[in-house]
PDB file of N, CA, C and O in Angstrom:
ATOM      1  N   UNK A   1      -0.715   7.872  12.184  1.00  0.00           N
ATOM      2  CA  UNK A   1      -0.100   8.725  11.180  1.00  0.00           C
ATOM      3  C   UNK A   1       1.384   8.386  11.079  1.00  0.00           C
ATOM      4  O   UNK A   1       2.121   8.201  12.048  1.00  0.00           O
ATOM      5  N   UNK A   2       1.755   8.323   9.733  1.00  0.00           N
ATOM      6  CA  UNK A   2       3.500   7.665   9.447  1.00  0.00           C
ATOM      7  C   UNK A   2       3.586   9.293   9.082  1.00  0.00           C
ATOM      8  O   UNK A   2       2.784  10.134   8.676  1.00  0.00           O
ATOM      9  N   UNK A   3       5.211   9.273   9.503  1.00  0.00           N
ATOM     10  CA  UNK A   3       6.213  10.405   9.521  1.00  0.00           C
ATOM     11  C   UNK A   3       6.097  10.858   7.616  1.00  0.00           C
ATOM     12  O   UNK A   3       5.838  10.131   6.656  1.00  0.00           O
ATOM     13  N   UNK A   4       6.259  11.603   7.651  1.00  0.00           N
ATOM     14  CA  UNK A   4       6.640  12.192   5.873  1.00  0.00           C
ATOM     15  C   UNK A   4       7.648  12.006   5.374  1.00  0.00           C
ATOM     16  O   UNK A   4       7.801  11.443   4.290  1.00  0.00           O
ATOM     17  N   UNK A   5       8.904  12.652   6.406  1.00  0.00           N
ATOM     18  CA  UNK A   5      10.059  12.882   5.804  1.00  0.00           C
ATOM     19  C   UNK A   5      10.904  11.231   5.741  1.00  0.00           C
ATOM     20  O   UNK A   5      10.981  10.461   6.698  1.00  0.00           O
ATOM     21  N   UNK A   6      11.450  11.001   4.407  1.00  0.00           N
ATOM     22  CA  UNK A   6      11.783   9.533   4.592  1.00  0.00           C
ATOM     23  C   UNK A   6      12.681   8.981   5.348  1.00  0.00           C
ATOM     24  O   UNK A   6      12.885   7.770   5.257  1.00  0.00           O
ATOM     25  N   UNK A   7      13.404   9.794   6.260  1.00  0.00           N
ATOM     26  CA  UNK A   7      14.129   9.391   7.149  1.00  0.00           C
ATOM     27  C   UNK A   7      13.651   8.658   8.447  1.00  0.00           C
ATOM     28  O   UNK A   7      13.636   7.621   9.110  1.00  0.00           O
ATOM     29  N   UNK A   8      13.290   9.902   8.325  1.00  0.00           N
ATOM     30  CA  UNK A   8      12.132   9.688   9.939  1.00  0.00           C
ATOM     31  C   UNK A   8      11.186   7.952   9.503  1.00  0.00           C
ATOM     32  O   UNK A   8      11.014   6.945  10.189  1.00  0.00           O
ATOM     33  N   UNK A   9      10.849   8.234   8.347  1.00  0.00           N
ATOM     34  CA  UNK A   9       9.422   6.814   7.521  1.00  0.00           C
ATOM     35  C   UNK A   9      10.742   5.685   7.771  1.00  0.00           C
ATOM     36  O   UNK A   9      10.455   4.497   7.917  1.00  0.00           O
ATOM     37  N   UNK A  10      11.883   6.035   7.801  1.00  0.00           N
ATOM     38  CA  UNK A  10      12.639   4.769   7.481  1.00  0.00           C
ATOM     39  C   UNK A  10      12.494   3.759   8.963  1.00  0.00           C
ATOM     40  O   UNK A  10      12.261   2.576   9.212  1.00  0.00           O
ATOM     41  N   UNK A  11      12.840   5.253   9.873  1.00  0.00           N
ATOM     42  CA  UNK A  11      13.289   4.766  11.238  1.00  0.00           C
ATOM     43  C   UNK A  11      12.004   3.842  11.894  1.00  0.00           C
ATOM     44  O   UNK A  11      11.976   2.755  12.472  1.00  0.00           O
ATOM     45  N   UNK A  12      10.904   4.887  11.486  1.00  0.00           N
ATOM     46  CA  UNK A  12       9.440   3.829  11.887  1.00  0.00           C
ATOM     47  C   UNK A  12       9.165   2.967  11.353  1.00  0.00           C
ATOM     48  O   UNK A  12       8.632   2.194  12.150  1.00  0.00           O
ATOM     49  N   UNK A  13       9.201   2.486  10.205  1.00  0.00           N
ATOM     50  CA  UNK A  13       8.686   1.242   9.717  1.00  0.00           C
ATOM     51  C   UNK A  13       9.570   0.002   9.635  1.00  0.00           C
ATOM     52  O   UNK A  13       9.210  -1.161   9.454  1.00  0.00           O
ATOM     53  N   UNK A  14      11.324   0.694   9.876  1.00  0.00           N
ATOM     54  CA  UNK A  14      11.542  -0.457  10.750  1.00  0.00           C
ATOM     55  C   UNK A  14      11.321  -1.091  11.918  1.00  0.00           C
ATOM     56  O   UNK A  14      11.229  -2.301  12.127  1.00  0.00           O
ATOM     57  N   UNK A  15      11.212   0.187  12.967  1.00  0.00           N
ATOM     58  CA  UNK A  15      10.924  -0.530  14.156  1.00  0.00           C
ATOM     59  C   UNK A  15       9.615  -1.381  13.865  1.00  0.00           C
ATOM     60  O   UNK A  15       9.568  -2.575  14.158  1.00  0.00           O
ATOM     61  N   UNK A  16       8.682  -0.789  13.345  1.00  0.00           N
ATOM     62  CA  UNK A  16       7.855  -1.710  13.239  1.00  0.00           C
ATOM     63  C   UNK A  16       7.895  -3.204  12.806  1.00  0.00           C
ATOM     64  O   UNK A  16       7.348  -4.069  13.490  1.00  0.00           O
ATOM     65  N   UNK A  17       8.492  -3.456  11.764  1.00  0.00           N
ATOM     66  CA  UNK A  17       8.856  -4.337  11.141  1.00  0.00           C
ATOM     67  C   UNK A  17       9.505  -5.453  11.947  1.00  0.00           C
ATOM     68  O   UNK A  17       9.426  -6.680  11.875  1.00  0.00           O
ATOM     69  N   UNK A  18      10.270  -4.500  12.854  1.00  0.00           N
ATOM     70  CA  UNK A  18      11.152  -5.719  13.959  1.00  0.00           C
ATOM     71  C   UNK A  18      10.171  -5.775  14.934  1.00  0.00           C
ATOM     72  O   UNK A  18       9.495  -6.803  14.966  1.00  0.00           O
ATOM     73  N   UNK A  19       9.933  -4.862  15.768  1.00  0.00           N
ATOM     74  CA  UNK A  19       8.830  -5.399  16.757  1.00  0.00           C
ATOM     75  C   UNK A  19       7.643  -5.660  16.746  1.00  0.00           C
ATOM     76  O   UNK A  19       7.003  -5.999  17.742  1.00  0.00           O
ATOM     77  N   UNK A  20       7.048  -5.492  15.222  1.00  0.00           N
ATOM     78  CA  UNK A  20       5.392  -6.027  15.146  1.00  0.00           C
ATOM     79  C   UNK A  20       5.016  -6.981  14.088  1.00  0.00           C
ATOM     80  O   UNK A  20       4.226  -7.890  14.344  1.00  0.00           O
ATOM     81  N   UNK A  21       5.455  -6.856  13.085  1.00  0.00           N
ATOM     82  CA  UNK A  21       5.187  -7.032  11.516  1.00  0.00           C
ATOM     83  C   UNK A  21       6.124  -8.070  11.313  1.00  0.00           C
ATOM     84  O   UNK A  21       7.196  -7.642  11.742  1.00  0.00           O
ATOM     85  N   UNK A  22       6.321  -9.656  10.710  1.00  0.00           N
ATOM     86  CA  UNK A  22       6.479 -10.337   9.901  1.00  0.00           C
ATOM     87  C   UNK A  22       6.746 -10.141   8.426  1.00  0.00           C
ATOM     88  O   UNK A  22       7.448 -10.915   7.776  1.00  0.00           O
ATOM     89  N   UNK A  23       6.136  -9.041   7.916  1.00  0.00           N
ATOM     90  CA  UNK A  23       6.276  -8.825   6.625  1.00  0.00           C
ATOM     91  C   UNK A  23       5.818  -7.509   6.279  1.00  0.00           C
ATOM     92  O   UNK A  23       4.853  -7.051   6.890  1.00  0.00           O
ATOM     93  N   UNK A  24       6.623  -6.557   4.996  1.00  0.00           N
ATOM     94  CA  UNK A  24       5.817  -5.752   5.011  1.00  0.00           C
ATOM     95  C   UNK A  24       4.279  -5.574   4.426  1.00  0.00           C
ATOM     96  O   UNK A  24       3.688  -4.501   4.546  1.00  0.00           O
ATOM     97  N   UNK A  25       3.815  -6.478   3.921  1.00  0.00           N
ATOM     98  CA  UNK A  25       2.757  -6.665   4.031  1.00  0.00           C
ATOM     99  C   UNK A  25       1.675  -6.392   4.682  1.00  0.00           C
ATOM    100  O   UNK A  25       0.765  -5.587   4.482  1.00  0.00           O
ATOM    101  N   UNK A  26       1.884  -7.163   5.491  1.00  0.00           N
ATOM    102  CA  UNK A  26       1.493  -7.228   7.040  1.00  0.00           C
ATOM    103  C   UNK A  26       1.586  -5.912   7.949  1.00  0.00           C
ATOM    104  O   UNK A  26       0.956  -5.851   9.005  1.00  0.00           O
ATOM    105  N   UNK A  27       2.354  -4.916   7.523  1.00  0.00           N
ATOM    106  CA  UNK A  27       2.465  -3.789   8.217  1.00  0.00           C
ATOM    107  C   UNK A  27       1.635  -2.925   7.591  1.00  0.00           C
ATOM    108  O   UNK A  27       1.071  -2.105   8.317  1.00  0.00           O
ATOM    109  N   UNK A  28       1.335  -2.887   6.004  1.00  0.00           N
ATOM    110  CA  UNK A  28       0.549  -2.256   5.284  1.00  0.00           C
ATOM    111  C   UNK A  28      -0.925  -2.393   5.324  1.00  0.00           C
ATOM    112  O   UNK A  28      -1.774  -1.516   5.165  1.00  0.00           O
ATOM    113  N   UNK A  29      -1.070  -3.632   5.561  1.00  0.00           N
ATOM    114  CA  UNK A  29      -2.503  -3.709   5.605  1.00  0.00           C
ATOM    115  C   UNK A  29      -3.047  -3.433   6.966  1.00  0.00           C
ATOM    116  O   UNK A  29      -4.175  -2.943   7.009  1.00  0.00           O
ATOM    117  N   UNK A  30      -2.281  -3.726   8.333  1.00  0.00           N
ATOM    118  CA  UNK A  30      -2.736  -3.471   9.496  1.00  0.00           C
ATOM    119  C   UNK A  30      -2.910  -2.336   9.500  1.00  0.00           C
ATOM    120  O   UNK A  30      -4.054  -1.972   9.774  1.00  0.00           O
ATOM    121  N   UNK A  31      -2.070  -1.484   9.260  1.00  0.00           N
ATOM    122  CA  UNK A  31      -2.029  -0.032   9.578  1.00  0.00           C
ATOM    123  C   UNK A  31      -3.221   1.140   8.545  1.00  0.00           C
ATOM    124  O   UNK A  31      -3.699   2.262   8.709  1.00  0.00           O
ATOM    125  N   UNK A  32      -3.301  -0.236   7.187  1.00  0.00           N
ATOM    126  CA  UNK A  32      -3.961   0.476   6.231  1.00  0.00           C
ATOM    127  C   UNK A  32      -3.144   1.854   5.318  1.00  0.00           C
ATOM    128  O   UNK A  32      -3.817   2.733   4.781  1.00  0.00           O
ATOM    129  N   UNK A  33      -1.721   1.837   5.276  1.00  0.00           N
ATOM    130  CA  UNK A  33      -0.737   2.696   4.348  1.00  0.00           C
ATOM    131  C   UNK A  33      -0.361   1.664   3.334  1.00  0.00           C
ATOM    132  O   UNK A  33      -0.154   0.451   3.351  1.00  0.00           O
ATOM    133  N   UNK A  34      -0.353   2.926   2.161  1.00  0.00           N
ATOM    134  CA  UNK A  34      -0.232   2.410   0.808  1.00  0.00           C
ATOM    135  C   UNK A  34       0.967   1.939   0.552  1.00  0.00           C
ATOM    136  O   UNK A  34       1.771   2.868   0.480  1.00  0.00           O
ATOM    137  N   UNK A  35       1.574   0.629   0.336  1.00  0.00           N
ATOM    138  CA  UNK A  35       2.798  -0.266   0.134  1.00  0.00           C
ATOM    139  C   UNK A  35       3.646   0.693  -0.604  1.00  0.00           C
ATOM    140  O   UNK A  35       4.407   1.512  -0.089  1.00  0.00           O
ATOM    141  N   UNK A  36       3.406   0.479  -2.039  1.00  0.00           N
ATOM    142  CA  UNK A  36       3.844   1.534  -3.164  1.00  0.00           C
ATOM    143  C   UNK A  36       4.389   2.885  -2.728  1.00  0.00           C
ATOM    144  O   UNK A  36       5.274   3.382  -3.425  1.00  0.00           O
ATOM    145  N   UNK A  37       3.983   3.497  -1.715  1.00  0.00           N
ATOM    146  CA  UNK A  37       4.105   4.935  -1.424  1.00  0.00           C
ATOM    147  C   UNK A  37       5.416   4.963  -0.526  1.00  0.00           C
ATOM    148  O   UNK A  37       6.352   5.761  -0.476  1.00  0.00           O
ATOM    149  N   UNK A  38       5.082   3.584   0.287  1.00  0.00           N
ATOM    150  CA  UNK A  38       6.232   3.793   1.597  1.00  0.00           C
ATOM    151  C   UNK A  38       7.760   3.438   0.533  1.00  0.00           C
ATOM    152  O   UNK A  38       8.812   4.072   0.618  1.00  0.00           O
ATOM    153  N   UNK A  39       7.446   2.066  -0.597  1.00  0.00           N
ATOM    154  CA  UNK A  39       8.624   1.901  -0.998  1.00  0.00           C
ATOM    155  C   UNK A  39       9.354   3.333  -1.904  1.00  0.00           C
ATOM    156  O   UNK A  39      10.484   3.810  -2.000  1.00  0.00           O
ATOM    157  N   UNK A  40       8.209   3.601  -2.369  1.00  0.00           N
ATOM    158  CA  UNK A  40       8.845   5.039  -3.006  1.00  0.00           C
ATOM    159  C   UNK A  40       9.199   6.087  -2.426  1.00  0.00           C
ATOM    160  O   UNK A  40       9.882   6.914  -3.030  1.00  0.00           O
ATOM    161  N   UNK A  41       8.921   6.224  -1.499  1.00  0.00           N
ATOM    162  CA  UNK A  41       9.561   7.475  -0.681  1.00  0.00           C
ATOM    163  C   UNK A  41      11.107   6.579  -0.207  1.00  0.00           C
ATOM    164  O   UNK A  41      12.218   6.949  -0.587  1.00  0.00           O
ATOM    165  N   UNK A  42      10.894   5.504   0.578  1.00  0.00           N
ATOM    166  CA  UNK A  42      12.389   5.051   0.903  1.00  0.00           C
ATOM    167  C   UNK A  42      13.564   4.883  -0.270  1.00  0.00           C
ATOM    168  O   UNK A  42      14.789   4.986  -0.207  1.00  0.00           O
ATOM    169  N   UNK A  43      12.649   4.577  -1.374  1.00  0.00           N
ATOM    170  CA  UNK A  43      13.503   4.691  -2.717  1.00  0.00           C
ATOM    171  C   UNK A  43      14.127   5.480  -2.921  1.00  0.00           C
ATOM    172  O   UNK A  43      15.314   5.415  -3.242  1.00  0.00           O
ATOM    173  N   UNK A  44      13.376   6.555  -2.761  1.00  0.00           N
ATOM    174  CA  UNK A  44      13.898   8.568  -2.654  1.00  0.00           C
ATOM    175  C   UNK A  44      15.678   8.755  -1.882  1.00  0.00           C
ATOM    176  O   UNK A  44      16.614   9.537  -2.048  1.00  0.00           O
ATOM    177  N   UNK A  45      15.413   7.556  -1.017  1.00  0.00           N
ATOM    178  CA  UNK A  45      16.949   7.848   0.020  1.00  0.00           C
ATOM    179  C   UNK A  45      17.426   6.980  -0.167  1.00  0.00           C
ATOM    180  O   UNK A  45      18.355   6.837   0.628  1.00  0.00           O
ATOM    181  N   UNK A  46      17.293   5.828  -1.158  1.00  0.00           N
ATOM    182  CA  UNK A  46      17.979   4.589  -1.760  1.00  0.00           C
ATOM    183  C   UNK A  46      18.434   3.417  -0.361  1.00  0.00           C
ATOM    184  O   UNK A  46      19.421   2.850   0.108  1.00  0.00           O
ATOM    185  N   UNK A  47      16.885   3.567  -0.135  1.00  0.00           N
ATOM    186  CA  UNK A  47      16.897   2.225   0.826  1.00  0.00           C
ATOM    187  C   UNK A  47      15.178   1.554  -0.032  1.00  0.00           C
ATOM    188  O   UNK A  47      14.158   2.010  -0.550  1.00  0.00           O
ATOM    189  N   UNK A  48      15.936  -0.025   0.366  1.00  0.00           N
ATOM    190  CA  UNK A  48      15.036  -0.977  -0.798  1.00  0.00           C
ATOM    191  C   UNK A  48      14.663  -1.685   0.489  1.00  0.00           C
ATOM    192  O   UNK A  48      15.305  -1.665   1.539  1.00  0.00           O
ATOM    193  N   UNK A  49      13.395  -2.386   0.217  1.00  0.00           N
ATOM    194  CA  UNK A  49      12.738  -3.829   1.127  1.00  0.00           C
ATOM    195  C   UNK A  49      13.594  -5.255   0.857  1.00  0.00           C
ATOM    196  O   UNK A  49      13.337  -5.939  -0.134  1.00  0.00           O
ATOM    197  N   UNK A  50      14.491  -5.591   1.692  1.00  0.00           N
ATOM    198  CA  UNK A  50      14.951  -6.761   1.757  1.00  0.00           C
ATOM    199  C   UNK A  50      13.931  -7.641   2.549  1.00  0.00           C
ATOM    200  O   UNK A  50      13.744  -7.266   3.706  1.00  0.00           O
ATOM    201  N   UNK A  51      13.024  -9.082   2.012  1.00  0.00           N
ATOM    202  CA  UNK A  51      12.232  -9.392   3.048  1.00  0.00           C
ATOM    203  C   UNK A  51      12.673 -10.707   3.454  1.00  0.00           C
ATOM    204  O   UNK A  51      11.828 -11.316   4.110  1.00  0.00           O
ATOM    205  N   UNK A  52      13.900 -11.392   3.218  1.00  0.00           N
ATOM    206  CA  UNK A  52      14.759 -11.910   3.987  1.00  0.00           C
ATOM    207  C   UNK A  52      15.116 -11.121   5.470  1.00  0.00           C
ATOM    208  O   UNK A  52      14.894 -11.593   6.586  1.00  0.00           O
ATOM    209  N   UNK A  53      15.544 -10.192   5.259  1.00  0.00           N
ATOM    210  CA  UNK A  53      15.632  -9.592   6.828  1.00  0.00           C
ATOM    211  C   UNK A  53      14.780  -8.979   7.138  1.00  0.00           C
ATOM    212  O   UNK A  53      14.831  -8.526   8.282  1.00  0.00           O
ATOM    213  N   UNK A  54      13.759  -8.706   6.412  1.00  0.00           N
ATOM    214  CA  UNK A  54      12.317  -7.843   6.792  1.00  0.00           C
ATOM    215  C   UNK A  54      12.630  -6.808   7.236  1.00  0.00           C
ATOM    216  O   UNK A  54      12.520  -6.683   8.456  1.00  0.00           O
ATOM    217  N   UNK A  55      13.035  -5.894   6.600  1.00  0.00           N
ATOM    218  CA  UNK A  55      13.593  -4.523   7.011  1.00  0.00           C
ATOM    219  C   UNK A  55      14.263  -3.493   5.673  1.00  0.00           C
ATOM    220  O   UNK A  55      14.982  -4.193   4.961  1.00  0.00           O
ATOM    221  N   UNK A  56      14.199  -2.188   5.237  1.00  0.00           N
ATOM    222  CA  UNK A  56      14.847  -1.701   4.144  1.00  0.00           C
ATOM    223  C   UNK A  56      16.163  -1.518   4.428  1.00  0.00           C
ATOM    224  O   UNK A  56      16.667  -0.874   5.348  1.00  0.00           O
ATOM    225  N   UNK A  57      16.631  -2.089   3.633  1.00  0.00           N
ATOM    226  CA  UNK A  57      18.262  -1.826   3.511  1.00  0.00           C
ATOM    227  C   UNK A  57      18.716  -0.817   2.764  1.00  0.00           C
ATOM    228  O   UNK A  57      19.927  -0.616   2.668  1.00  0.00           O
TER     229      UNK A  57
END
């Protein structure tokens, strides 16, 4: 289960991103959460997917 509030979604799916995931892609499909949903909620707090650094900025 990913966090709701997008702060909290930010803090987890980076760590993930750095310690598991290559791409977010790759984090979406392992986990099975909807791509679209995570970028739109982080959108909400005006952090975007940079996948040069693989992480939302």
């Amino acid at each position: 289960m990913i966090p709701s509030d997008p702060a909290m979604l930010l803090s987890y799916v980076n760590l993930k991103l750095r310690d598991f995931y290559g791409s977010l892609d790759a984090l979406c499909d392992d986990l099975d959460i909807d791509e679209e949903e995570i970028v739109g909620k982080l959108a909400s707090i005006d952090y975007h997917y940079d996948k040069e650094k693989n992480r939302f900025v």
